[in-house]
C-alpha positions as CSV (number, residue, x, y, z in Angstrom):
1,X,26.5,-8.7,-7.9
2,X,28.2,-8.4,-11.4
3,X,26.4,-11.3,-12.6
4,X,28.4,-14.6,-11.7
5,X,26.4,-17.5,-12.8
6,X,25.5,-17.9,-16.5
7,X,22.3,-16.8,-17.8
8,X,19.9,-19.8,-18.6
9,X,19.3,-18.5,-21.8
10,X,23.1,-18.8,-23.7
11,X,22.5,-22.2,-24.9
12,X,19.1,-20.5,-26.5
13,X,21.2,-18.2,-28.1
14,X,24.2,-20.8,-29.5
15,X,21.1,-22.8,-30.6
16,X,19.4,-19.9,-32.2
17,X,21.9,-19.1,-35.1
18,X,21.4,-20.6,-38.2
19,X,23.5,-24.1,-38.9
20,X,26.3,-22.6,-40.9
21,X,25.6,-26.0,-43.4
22,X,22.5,-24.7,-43.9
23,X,23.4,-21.2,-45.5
24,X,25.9,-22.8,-48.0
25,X,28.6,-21.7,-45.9
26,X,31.8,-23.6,-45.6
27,X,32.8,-24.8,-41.7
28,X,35.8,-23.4,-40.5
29,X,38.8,-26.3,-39.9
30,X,40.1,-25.3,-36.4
31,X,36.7,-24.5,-35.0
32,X,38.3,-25.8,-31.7
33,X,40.5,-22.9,-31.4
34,X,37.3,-20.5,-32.1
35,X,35.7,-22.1,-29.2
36,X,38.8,-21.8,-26.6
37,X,38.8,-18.2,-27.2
38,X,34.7,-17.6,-27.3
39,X,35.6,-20.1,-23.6
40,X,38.3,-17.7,-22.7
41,X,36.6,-14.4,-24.0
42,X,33.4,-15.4,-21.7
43,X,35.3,-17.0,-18.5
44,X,36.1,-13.5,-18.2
45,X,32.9,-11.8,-17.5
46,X,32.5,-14.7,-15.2
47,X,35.7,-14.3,-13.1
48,X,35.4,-10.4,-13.3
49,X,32.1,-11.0,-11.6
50,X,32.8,-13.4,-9.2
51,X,36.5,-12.4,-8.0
52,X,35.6,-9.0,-7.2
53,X,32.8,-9.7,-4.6
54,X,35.3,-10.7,-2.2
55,X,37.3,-7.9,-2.8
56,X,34.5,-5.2,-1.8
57,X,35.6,-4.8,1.8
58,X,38.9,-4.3,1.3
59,X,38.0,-2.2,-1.5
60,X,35.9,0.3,0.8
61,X,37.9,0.7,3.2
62,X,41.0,1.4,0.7
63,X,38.9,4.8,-0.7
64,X,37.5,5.5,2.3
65,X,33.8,4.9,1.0
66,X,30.2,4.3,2.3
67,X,28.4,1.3,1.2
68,X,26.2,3.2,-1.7
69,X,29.6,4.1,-3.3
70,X,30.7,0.6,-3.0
71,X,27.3,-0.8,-4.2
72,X,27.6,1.8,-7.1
73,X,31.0,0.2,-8.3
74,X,28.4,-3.0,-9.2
75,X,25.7,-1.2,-10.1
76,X,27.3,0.8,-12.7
77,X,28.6,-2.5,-14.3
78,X,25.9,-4.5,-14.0
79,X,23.1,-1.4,-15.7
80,X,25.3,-1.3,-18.4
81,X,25.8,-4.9,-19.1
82,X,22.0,-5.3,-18.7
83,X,21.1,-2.2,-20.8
84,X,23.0,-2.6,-24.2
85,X,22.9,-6.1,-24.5
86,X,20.3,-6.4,-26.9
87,X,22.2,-3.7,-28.6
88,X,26.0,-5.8,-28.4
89,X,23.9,-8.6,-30.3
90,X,22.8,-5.9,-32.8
91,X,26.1,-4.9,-33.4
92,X,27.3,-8.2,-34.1
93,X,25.1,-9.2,-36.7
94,X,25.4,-6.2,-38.0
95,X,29.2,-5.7,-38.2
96,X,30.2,-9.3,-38.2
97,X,30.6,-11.6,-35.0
98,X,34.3,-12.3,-34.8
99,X,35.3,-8.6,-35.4
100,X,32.7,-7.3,-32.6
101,X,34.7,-10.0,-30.4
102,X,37.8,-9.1,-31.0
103,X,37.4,-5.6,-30.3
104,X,35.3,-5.6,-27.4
105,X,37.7,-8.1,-26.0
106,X,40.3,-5.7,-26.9
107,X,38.4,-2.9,-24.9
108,X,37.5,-5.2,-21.8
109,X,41.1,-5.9,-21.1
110,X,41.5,-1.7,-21.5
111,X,38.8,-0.9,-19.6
112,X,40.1,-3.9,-16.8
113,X,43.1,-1.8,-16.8
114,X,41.8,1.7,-16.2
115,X,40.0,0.1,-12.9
116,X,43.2,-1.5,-11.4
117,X,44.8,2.2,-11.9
118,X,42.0,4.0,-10.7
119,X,42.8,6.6,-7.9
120,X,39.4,6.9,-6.7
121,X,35.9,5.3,-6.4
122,X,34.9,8.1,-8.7
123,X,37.2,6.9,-11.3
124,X,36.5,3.4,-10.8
125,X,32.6,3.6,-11.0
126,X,33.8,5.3,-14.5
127,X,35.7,2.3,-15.4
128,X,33.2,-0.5,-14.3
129,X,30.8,1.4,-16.9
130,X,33.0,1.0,-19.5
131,X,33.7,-2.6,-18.3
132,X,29.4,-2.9,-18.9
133,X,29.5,-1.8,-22.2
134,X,32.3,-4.0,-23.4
135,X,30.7,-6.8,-21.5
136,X,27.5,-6.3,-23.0
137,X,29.1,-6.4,-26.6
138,X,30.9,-9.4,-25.5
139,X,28.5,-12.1,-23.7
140,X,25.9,-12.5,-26.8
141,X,28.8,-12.3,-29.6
142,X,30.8,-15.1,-27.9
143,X,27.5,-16.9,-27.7
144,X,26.2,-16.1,-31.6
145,X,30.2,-17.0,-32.7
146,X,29.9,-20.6,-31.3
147,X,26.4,-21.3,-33.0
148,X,27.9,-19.4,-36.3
149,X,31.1,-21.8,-36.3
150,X,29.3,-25.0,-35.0
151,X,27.0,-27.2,-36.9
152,X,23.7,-28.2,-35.6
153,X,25.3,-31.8,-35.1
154,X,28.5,-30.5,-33.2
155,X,26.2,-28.1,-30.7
156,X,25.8,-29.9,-28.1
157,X,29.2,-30.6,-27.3
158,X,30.2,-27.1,-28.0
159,X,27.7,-25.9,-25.3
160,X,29.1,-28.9,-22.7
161,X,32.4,-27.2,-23.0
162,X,31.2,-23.8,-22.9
163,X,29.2,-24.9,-19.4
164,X,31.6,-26.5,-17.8
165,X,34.1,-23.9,-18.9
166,X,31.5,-21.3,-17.4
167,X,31.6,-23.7,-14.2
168,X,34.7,-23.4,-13.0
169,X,35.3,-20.1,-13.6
170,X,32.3,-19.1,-12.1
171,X,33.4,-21.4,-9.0
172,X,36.9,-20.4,-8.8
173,X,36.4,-16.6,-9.0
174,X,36.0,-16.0,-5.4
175,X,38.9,-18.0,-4.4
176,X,41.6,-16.5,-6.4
177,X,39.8,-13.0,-6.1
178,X,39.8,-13.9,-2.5
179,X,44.3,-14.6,-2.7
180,X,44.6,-12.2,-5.0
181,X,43.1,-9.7,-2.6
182,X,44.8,-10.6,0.0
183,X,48.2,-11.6,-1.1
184,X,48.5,-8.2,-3.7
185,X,45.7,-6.1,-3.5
186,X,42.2,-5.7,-5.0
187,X,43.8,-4.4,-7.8
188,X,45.1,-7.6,-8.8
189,X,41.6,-9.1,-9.3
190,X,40.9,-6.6,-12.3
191,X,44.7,-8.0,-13.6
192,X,43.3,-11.0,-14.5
193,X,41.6,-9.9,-17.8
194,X,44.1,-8.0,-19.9
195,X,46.1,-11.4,-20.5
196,X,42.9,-13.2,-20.8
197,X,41.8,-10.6,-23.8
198,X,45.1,-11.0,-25.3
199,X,45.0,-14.6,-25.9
200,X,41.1,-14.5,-27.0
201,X,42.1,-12.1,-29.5
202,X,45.2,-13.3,-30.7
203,X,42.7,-16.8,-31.1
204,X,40.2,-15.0,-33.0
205,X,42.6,-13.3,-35.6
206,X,44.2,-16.6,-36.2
207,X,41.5,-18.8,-36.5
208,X,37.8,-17.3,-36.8
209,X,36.0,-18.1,-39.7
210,X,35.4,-15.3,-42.2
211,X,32.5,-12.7,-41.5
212,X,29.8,-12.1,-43.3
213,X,27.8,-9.4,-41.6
214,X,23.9,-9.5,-41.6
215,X,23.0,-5.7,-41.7
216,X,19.8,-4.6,-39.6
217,X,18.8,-1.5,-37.4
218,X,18.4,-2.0,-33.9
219,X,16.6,0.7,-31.4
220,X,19.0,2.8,-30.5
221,X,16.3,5.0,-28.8
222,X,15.7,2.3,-26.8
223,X,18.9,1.3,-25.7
224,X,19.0,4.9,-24.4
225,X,15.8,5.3,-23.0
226,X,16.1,1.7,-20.9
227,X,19.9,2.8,-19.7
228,X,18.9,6.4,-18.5
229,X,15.5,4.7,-16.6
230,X,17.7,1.7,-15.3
231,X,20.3,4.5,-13.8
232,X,17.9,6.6,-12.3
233,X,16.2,4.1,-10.7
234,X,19.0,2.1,-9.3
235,X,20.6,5.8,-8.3
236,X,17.1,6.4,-6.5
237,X,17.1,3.0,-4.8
238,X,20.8,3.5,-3.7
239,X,20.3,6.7,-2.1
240,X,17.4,5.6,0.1
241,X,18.4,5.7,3.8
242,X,21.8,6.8,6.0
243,X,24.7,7.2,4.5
244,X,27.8,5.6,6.2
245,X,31.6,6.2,5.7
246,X,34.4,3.7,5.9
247,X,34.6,4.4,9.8
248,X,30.9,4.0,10.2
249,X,29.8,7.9,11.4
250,X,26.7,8.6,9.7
251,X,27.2,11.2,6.7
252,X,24.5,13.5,4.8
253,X,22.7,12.6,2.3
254,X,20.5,14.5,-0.6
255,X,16.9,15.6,0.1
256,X,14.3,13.2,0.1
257,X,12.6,15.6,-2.9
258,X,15.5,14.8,-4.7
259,X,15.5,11.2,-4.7
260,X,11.4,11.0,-5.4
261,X,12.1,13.2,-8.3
262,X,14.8,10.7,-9.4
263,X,12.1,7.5,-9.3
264,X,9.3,10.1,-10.7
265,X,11.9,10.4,-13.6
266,X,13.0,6.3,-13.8
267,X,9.4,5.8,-14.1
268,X,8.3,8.3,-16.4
269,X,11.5,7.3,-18.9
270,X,10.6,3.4,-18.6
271,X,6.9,4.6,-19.9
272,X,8.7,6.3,-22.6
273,X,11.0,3.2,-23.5
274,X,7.2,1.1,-23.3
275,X,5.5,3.8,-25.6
276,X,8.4,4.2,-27.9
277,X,8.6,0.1,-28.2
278,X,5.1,0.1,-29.8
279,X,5.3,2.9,-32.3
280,X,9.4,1.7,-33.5
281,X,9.7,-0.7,-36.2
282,X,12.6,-2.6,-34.6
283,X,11.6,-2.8,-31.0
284,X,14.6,-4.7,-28.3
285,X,11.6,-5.8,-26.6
286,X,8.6,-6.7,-29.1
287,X,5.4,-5.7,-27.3
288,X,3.8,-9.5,-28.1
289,X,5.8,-10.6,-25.8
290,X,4.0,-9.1,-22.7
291,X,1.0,-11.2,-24.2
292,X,3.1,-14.3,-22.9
293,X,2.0,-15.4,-19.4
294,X,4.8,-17.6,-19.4
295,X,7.3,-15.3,-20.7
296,X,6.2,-13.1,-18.0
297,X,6.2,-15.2,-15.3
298,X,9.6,-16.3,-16.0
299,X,11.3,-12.8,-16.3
300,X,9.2,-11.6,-13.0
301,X,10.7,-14.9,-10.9
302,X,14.1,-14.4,-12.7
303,X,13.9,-10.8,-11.5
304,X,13.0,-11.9,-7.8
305,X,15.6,-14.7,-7.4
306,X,18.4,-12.5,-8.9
307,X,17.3,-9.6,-5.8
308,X,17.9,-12.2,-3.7
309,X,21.8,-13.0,-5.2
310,X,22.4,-9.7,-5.6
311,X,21.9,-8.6,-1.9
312,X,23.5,-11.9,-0.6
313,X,26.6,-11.6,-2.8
314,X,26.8,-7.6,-1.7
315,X,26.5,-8.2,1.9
316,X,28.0,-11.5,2.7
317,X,31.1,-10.6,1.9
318,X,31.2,-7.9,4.6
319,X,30.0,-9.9,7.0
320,X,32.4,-12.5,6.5
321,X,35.5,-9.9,6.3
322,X,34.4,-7.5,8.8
323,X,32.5,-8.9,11.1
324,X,33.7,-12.3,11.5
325,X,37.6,-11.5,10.7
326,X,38.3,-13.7,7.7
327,X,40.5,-13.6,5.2
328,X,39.7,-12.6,2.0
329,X,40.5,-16.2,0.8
330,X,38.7,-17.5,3.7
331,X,35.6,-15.9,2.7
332,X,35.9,-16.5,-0.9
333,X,36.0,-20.2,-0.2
334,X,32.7,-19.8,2.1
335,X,31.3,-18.9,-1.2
336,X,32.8,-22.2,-3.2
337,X,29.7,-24.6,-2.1
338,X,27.0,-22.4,-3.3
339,X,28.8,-21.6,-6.5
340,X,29.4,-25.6,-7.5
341,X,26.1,-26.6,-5.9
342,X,24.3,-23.7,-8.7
343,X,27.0,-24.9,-11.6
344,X,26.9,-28.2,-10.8
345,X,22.9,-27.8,-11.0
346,X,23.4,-26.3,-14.7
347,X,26.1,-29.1,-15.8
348,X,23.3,-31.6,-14.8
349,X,20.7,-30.1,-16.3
350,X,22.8,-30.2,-19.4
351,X,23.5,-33.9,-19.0
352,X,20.1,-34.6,-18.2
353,X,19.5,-33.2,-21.7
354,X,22.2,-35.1,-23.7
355,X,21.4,-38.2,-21.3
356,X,17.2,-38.0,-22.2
357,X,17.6,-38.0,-26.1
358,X,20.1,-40.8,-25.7
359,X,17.0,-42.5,-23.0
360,X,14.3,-41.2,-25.4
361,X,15.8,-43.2,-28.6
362,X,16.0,-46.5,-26.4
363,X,12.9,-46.1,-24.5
364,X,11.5,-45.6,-28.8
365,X,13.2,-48.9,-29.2
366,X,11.8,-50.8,-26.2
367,X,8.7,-49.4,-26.7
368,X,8.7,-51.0,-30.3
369,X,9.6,-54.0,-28.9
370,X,7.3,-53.8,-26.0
371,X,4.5,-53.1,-29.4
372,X,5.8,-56.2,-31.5
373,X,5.7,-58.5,-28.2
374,X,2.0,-57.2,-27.6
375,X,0.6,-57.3,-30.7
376,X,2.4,-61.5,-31.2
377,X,0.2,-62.1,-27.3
378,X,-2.9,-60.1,-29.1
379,X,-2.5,-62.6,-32.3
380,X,-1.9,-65.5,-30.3
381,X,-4.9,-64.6,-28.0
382,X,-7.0,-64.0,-31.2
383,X,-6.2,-67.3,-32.9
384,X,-7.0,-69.1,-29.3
385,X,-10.2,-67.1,-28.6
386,X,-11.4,-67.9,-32.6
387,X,-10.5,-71.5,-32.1
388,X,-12.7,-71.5,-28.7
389,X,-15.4,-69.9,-30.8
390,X,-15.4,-72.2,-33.5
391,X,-15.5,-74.9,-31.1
392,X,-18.5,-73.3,-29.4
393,X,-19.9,-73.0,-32.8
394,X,-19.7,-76.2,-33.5
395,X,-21.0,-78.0,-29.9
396,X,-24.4,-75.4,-30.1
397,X,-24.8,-76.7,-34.0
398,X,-24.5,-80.7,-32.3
399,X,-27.2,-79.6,-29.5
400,X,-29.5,-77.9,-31.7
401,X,-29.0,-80.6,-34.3
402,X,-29.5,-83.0,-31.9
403,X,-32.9,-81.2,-29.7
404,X,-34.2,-81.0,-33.4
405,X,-33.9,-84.7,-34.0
406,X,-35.4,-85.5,-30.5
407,X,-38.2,-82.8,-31.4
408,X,-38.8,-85.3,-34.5
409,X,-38.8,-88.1,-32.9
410,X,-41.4,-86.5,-30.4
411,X,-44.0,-85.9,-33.0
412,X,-43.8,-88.9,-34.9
413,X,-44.7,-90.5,-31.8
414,X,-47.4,-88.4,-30.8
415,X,-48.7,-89.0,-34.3
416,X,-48.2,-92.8,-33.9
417,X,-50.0,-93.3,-30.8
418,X,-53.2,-90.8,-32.5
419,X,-53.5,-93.4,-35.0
420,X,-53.2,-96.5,-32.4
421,X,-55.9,-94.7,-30.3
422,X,-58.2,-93.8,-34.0
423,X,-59.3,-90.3,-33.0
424,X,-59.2,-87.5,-35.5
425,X,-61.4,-85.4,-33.2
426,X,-60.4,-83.3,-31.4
427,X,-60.9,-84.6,-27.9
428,X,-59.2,-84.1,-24.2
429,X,-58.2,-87.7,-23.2
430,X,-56.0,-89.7,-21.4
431,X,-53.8,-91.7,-23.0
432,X,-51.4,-94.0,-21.2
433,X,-52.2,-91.7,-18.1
434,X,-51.0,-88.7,-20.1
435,X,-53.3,-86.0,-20.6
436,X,-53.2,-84.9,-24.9
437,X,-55.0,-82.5,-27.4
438,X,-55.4,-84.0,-30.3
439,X,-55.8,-81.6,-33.2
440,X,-54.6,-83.6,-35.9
441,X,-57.4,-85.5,-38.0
């Protein structure tokens, strides 16, 4: 699968450039223009990706291939793409962003080109690896342009257009890759860039902002290191098994020796990139990061779930065509609810963003409200609860006032009737039927 769907990252990378405010740096006035062609520059990856999945069978059986050949016309897209990217953003900071676009636009619509004239699978497999490297150069600079051009402030909107953008590219591929196929040819899906590239460059020349490059190495060992291991793994993995032609008789295939001393090799060369990562001073992949569970985690379950794409979007299509007799078109509209239902998931997500700082600044407000309201009841309940206390207060001091009186009154009694009786002894006696101890004298 050359990559249809967005990666979850690219609003991380528009909102990882510096605000050009920030840097003393003057905003450019038609930074709408700059964003229709980063739009334009990126909707082709998408449709390059998506279009041509419906095309495969067609493809095949045009060159007469088996489906490792086929599977290798992805492949060798999709290793490149993932192998220099880190480099493509490396070579836009350090040669300026809208320059890097504009020629690796340039050389996407070229390379588009040399695959819809290719005589043979060998040839295109050539020209989908220079489609890679173009497309590795141009997916992070389109990005890093649109967070260079935009204020912090103007972001989010900016990234709303790019994702819907992104959406119904993404959607649409298969269904005019699908018409295209059928109606002119699988050639006619890689036609679809060179006009594309055209107008994003003739955008950028005419209304990019200035660059100002940021110079800095990047791992050029690396980036070779990762692309040889990447392709001599994925060649390993595709030569595993039968080998089929077009017609479906069963064809020869290398050694088994051969193929484990191609995975022996991807694994020994991805040790390499590992080792050479800690001793470099400009690592792509800083070894702190493996200290990141959740870093990890993420990039393991993104590796699982895009298997899972990547088989489904290399073998549906054959099914669907082959098996099942439908039309190109037919089967890339089987493929139009999964691709809204994942962009439509992404759009929300987005909105769900926008949406919660929007709820977060009125749930702030109610929840000062909600405050003031509470602490009024708390005062109120305070001023109640002191006057009930006061009023306690005040009916304990009458009791006790009044048991001391009647205390009083006791005693002077008891002290009248010890005179009435004339005893100052002390003496047990009855007085009045009442028994008393007299202590007094």
């Amino acid at each position: 699968m050359a990559q249809p769907f967005a990666e979850p990252c690219a609003s991380g990378i528009i909102a990882a450039e510096p605000c050009p405010e920030a840097l003393g740096r003057a905003l450019a006035p038609r930074r709408g223009m700059v964003l229709a062609a980063c739009v334009v520059a990126s909707a082709m990856v998408f449709i390059d990706g998506s279009a041509l999945t419906v095309a495969l069978p067609k493809l095949r059986a045009y060159f007469g291939a088996d489906y490792a050949t086929v599977q290798w016309i992805l492949n060798g897209y999709v290793l490149a793409l993932a192998s220099l990217t880190l480099a493509g953003g490396a070579l836009a900071d350090a040669y300026g962003k809208a320059r890097v676009l504009r020629l690796s636009c340039f050389a996407f619509g070229i390379a588009s080109v040399a695959c819809a004239f290719a005589p043979s699978a060998s040839w295109l497999i050539c020209a989908r690896v220079a489609q890679g490297v173009t497309a590795a150069i141009l997916s992070p600079t389109s990005l890093a342009l649109i967070g260079a051009t935009y204020p912090e402030r103007e972001r989010s909107r900016a990234i709303g257009v790019w994702a819907s953008a992104s959406a119904l590219t993404t959607a649409g591929g298969p269904v005019l890759g699908g018409w295209l196929t059928e109606s002119f040819g699988w050639q006619w899906v890689f036609a679809i860039n060179p006009p594309l590239a055209l107008i994003a460059v003739g955008l950028l020349a005419l209304f990019a902002p200035a660059d100002r490059p940021d110079p800095r190495r990047f791992d050029v060992v690396g980036a070779a290191l990762l692309a040889v291991a990447l392709a001599a793994l994925a060649w390993a993995l595709s030569e595993i098994g039968p080998g089929e032609s077009a017609g479906g008789s069963q064809m020869s295939r290398l050694p088994g020796i051969t193929i484990a001393a191609a995975a022996v090799f991807a694994i020994v060369t991805l040790i390499a990139y590992a080792l050479w990562e800690r001793t470099t001073d400009h690592p792509m992949t800083p070894p702190r990061l493996l200290a990141n569970r959740a870093f990890v985690g993420l990039n393991v379950a993104t590796l699982l779930i895009y298997c899972g794409l990547s088989i489904m979007f290399f073998l549906v299509p054959f099914d669907l065509v082959e098996r099942r007799g439908l039309s190109p078109t037919e089967a890339g509209l089987a493929f139009l609810p999964f691709t809204l239902a994942v962009r439509a998931d992404g759009a929300a997500r987005h909105f769900a963003r926008r949406a919660g700082g929007a709820a977060d600044r009125i749930d702030h407000v109610r929840a000062g409200s909600r405050r003031r309201r509470a602490g009024v009841r708390r005062q109120q309940h305070g001023d109640a609860h002191r006057a009930a206390c006061r009023h306690r207060a005040r009916r304990r001091r009458r009791g006790l006032f009044a048991r001391l009186l009647g205390r009083a009154d006791a005693r002077r009694g008891a002290v009248d009737r010890r005179r009435h009786h004339g005893g100052g002894k002390c003496a047990a006696r009855y007085c009045c039927g009442i028994p008393a101890c007299l202590t007094m004298r």
